[in-house]
Every structure is written in C-alpha cells, then in structure tokens.
NUNUVO-373297 format. One record per residue: residue in three letters; x, y, z of N, C-alpha, C in turn; chain. Coordinates in Angstrom, 1 decimal, always signed. Example, Ala and Ser with C-alpha at 12.3 -4.5 7.8 and 13.67 -1.06 7.14 Angstrom:
+-----+--------+--------+--------+--------+--------+--------+--------+--------+--------+---+
|   r |   n_xx |   n_yy |   n_zz |  ca_xx |  ca_yy |  ca_zz |   c_xx |   c_yy |   c_zz | c |
+-----+--------+--------+--------+--------+--------+--------+--------+--------+--------+---+
| Ala |  +13.2 |   -5.7 |   +7.8 |  +12.3 |   -4.5 |   +7.8 |  +13.2 |   -3.3 |   +7.8 | A |
| Ser |  +12.8 |   -2.2 |   +7.1 |  +13.7 |   -1.1 |   +7.1 |  +12.9 |   +0.0 |   +7.9 | A |
+-----+--------+--------+--------+--------+--------+--------+--------+--------+--------+---+
This chain:
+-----+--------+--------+--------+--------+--------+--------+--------+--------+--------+---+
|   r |   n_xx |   n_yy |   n_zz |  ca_xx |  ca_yy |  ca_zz |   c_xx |   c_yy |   c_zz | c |
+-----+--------+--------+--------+--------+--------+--------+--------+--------+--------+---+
| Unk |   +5.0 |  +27.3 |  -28.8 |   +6.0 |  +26.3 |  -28.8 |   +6.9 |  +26.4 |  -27.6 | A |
| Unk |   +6.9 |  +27.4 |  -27.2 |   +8.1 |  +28.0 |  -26.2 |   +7.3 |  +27.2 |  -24.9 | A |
| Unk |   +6.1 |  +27.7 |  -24.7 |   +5.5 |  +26.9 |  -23.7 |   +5.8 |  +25.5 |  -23.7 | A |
| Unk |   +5.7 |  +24.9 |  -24.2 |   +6.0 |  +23.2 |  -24.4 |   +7.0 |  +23.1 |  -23.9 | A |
| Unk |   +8.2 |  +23.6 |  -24.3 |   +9.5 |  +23.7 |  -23.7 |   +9.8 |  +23.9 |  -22.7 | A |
| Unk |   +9.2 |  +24.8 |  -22.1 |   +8.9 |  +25.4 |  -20.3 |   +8.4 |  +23.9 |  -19.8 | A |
| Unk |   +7.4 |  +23.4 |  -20.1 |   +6.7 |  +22.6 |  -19.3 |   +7.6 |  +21.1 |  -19.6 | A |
| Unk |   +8.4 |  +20.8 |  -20.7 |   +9.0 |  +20.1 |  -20.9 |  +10.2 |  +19.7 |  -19.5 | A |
| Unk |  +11.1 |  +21.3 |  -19.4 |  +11.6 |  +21.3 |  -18.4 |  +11.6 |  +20.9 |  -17.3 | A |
| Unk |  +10.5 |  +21.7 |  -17.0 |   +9.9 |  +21.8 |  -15.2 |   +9.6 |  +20.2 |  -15.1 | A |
| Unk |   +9.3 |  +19.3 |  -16.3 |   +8.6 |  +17.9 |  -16.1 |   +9.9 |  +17.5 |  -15.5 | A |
| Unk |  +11.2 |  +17.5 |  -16.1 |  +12.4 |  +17.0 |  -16.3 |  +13.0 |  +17.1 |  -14.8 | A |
| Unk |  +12.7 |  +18.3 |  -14.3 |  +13.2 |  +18.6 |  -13.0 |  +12.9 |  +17.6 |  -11.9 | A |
| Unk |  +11.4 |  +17.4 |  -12.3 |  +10.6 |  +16.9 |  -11.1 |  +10.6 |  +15.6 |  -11.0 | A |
| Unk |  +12.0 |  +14.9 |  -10.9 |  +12.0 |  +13.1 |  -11.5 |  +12.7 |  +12.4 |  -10.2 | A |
| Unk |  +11.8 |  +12.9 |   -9.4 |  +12.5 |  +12.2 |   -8.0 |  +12.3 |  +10.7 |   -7.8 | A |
| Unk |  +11.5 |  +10.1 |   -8.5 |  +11.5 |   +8.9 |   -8.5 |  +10.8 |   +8.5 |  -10.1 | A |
| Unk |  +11.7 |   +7.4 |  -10.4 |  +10.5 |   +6.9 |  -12.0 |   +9.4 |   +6.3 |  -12.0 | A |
| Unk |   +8.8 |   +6.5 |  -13.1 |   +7.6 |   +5.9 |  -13.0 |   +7.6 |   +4.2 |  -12.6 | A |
| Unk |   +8.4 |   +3.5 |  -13.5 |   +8.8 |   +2.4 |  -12.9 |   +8.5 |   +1.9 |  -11.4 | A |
| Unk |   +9.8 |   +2.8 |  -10.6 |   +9.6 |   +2.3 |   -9.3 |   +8.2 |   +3.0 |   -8.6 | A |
| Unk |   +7.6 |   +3.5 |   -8.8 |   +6.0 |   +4.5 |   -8.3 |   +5.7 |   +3.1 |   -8.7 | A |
| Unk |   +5.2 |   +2.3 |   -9.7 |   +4.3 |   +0.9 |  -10.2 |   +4.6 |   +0.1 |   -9.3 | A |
| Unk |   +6.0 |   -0.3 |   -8.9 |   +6.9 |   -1.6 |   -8.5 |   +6.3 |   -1.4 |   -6.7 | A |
| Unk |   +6.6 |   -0.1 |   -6.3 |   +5.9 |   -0.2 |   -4.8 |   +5.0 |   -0.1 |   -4.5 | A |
| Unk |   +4.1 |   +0.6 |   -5.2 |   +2.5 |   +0.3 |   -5.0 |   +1.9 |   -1.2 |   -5.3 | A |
| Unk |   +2.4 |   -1.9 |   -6.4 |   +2.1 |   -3.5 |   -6.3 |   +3.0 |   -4.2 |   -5.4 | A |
| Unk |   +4.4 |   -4.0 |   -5.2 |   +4.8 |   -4.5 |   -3.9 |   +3.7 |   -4.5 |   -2.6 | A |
| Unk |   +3.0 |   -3.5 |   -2.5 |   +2.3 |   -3.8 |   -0.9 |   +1.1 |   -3.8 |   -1.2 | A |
| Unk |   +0.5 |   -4.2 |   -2.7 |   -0.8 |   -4.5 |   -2.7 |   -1.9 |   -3.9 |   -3.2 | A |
| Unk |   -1.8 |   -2.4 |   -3.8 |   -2.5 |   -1.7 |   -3.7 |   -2.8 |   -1.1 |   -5.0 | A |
| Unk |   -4.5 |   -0.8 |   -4.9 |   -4.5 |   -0.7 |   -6.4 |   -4.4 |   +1.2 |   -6.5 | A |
| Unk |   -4.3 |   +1.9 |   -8.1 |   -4.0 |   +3.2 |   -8.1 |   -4.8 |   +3.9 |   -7.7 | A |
| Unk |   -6.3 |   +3.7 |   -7.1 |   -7.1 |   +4.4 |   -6.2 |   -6.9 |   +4.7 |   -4.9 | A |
| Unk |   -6.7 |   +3.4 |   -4.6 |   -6.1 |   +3.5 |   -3.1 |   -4.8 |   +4.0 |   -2.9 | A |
| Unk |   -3.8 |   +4.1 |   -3.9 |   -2.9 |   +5.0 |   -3.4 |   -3.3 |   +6.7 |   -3.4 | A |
| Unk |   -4.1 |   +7.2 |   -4.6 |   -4.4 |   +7.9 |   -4.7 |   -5.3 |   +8.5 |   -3.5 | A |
| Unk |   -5.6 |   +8.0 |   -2.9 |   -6.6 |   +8.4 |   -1.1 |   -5.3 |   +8.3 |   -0.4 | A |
| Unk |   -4.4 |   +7.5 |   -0.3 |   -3.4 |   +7.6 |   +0.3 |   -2.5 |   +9.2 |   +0.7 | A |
| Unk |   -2.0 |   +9.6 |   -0.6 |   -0.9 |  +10.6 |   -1.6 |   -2.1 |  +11.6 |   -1.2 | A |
| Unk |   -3.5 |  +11.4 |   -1.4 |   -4.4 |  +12.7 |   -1.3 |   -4.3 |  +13.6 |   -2.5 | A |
| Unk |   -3.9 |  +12.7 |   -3.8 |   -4.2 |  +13.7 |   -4.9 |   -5.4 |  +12.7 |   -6.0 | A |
| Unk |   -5.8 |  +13.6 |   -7.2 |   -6.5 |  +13.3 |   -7.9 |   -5.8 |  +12.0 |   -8.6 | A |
| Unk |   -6.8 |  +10.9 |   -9.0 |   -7.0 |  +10.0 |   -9.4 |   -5.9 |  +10.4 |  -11.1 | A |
| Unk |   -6.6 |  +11.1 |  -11.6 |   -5.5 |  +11.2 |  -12.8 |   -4.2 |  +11.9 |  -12.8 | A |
| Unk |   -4.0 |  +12.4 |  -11.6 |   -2.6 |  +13.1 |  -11.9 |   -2.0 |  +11.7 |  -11.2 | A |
| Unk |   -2.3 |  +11.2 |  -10.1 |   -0.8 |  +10.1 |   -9.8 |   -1.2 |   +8.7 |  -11.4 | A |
| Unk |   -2.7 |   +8.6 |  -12.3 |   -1.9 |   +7.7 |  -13.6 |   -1.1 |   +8.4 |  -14.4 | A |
| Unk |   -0.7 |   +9.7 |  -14.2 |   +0.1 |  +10.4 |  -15.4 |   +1.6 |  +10.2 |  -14.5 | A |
| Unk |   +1.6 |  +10.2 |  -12.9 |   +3.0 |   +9.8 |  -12.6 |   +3.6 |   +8.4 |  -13.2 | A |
| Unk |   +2.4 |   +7.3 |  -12.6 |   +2.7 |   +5.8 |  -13.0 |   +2.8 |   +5.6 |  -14.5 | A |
| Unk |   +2.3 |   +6.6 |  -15.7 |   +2.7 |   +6.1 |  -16.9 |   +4.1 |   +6.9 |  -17.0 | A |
| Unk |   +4.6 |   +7.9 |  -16.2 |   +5.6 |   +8.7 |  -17.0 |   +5.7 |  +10.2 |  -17.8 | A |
| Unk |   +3.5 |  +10.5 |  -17.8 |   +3.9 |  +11.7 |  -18.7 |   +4.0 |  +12.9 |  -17.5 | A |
| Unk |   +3.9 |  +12.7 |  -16.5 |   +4.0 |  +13.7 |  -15.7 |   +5.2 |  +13.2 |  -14.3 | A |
| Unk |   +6.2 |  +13.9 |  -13.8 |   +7.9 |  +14.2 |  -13.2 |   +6.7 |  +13.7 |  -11.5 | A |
| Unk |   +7.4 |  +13.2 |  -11.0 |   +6.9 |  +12.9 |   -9.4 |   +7.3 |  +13.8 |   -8.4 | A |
| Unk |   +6.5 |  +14.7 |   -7.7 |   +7.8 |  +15.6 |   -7.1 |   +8.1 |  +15.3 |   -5.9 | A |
| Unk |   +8.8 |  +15.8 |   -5.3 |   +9.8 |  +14.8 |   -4.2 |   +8.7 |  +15.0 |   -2.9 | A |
| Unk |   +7.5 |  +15.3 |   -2.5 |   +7.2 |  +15.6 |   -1.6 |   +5.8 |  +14.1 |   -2.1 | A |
| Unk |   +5.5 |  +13.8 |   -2.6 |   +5.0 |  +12.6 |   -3.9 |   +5.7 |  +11.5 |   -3.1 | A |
| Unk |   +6.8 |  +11.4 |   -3.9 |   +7.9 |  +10.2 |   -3.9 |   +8.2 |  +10.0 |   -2.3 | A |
| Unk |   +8.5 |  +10.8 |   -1.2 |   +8.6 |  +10.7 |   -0.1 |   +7.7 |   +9.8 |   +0.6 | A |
| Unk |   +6.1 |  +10.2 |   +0.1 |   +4.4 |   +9.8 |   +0.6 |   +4.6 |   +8.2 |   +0.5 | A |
| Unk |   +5.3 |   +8.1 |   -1.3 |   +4.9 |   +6.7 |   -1.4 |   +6.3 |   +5.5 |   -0.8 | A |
| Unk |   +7.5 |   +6.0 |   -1.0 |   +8.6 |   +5.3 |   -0.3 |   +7.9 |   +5.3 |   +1.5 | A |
| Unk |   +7.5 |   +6.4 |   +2.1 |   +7.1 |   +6.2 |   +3.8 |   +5.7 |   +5.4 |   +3.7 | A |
| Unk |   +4.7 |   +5.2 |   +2.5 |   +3.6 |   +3.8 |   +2.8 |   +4.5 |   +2.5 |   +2.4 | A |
| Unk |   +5.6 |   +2.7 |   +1.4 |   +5.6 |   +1.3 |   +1.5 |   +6.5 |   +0.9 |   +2.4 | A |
| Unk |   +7.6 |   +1.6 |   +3.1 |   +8.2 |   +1.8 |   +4.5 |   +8.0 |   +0.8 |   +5.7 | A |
| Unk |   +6.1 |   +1.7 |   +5.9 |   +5.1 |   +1.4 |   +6.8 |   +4.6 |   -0.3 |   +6.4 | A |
| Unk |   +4.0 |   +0.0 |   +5.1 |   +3.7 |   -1.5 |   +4.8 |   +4.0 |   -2.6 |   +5.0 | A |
| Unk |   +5.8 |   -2.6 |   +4.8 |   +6.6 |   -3.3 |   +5.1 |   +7.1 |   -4.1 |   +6.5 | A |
| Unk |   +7.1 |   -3.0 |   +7.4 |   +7.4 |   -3.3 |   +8.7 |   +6.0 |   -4.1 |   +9.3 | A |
| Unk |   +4.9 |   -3.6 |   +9.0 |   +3.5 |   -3.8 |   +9.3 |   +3.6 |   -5.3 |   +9.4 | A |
| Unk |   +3.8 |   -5.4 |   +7.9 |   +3.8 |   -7.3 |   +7.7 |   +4.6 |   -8.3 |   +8.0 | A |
| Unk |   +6.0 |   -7.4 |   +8.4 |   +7.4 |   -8.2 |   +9.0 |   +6.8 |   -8.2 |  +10.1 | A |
| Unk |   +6.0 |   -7.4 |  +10.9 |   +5.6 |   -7.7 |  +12.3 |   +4.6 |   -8.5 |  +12.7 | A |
| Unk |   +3.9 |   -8.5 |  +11.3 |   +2.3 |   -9.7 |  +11.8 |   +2.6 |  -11.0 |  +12.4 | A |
| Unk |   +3.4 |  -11.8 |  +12.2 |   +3.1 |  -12.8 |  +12.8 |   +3.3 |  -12.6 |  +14.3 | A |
| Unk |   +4.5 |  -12.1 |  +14.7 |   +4.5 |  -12.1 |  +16.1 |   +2.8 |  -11.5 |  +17.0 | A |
| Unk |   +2.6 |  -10.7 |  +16.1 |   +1.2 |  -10.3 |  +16.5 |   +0.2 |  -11.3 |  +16.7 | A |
| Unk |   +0.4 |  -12.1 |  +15.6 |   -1.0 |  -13.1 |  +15.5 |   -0.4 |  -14.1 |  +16.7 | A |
| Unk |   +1.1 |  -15.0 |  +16.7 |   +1.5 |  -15.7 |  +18.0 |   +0.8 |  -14.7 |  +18.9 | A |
| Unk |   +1.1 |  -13.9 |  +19.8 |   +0.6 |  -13.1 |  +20.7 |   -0.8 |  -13.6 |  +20.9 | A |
| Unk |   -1.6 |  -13.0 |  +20.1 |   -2.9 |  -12.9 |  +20.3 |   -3.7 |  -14.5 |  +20.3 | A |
| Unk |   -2.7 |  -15.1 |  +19.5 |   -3.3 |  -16.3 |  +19.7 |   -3.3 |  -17.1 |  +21.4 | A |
| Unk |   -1.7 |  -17.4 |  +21.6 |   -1.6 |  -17.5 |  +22.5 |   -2.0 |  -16.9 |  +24.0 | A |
| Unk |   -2.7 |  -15.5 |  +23.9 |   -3.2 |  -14.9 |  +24.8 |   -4.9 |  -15.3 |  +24.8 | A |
| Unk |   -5.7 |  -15.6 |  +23.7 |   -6.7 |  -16.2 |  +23.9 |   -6.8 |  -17.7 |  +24.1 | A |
| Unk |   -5.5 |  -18.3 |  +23.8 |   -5.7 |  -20.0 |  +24.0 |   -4.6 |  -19.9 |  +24.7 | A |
| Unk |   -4.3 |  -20.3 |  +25.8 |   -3.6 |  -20.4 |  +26.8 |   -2.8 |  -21.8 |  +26.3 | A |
| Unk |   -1.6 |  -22.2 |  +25.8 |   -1.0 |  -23.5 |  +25.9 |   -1.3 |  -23.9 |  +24.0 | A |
| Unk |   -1.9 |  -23.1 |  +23.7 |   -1.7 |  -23.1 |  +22.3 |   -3.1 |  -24.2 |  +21.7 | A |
| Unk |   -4.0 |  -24.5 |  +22.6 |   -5.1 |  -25.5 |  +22.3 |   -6.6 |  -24.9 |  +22.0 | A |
| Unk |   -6.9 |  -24.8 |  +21.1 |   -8.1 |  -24.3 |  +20.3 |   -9.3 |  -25.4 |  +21.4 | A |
| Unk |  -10.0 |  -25.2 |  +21.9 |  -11.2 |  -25.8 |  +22.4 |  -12.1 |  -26.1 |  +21.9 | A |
| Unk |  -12.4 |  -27.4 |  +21.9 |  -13.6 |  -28.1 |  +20.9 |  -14.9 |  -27.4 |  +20.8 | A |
| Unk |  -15.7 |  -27.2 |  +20.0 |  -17.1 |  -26.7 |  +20.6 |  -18.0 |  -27.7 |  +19.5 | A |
| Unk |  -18.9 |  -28.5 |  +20.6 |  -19.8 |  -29.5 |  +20.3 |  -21.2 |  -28.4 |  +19.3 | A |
| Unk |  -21.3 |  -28.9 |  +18.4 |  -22.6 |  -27.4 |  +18.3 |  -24.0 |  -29.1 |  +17.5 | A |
| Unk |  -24.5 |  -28.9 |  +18.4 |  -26.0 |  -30.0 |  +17.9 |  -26.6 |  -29.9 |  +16.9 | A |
| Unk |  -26.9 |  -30.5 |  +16.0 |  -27.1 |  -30.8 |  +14.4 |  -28.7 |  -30.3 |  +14.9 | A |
| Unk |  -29.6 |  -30.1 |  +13.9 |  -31.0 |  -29.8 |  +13.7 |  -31.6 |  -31.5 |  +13.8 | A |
| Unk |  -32.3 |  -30.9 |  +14.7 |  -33.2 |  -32.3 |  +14.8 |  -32.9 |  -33.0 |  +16.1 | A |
| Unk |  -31.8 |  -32.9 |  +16.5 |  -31.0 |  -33.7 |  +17.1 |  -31.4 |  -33.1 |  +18.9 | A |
| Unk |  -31.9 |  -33.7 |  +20.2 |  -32.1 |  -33.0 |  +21.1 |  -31.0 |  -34.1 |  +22.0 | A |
| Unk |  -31.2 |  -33.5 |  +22.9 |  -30.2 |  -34.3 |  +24.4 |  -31.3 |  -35.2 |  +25.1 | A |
+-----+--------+--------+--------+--------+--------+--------+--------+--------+--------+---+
C-alpha cells in the first residue's frame, strides 16, 4: 500500500502541464498520438497515459510539446508569404501560362 502512495506522489509532482492541454495542442496543429509520439521519442503508451491523465507530464515532456506546437505555429503563420514568393518567382507578373495539351485522336 505504501508503494501506491509513493507513486501516487511522484505522479502529483510531475504535473507540468494537464492532460487537457497535451490533447488541445497536439489537435491544435494536427496531429495524431503517433505522430507526436515519434515526435517526444517516447513509447506509444506512455504519452496515452499523459493524454488520459493516469500518468504526471514531466517538464522536459511538456517543454517538447509547447516548442512543436511553438514551431507549428509560426510554420503556418509564415506559409503564405512563402507560397506568394514562390509563386510569384515561377510566374513572373502573377500569370499562370496556358498549356494547350491535344486530345487523343486529334493531330495538327
């Protein structure tokens, strides 16, 4: 019984972030609990025991997933200027160029 208690503790300590917000930022930027889990670089069942609650997040955890969704964030605040760029750098004047393409059957 005493053991349970110990581990009750040490869970208690380790609550740097809730399970709540661990769910709220990984679906904020998209991602399902595998792929954070390759992310974080731990096993597949220890981050579902963060996201349900039975197991404390420890701050070295919570750091991983606040700096992907961080990253994520800025990533996508920055996409469009990226796509203007690139578009405008392959279409000069912002004009997509027709391309005639000849139907089957069809010769000149």
């Amino acid at each position: 019984m005493q053991n349970q208690s110990q581990k009750q503790k040490k869970r208690q300590k380790c609550t740097h972030m809730s399970a709540e917000e661990c769910k709220r930022l990984r679906s904020e930027i998209k991602l399902g609990p595998c792929d954070m889990c390759r992310i974080l670089g731990i096993p597949r069942r220890t981050y579902q025991d963060y996201e349900a609650g039975r197991r404390g997040i420890p701050e070295s955890v919570a750091t991983q997933i606040r700096e992907a969704y961080r990253r994520n964030r800025e990533f996508m605040a920055g996409l469009p200027a990226r796509i203007e760029t690139w578009f405008f750098r392959d279409f000069p004047g912002g004009v997509i160029p027709s391309v005639h393409v000849e139907k089957e059957g069809e010769g000149l």
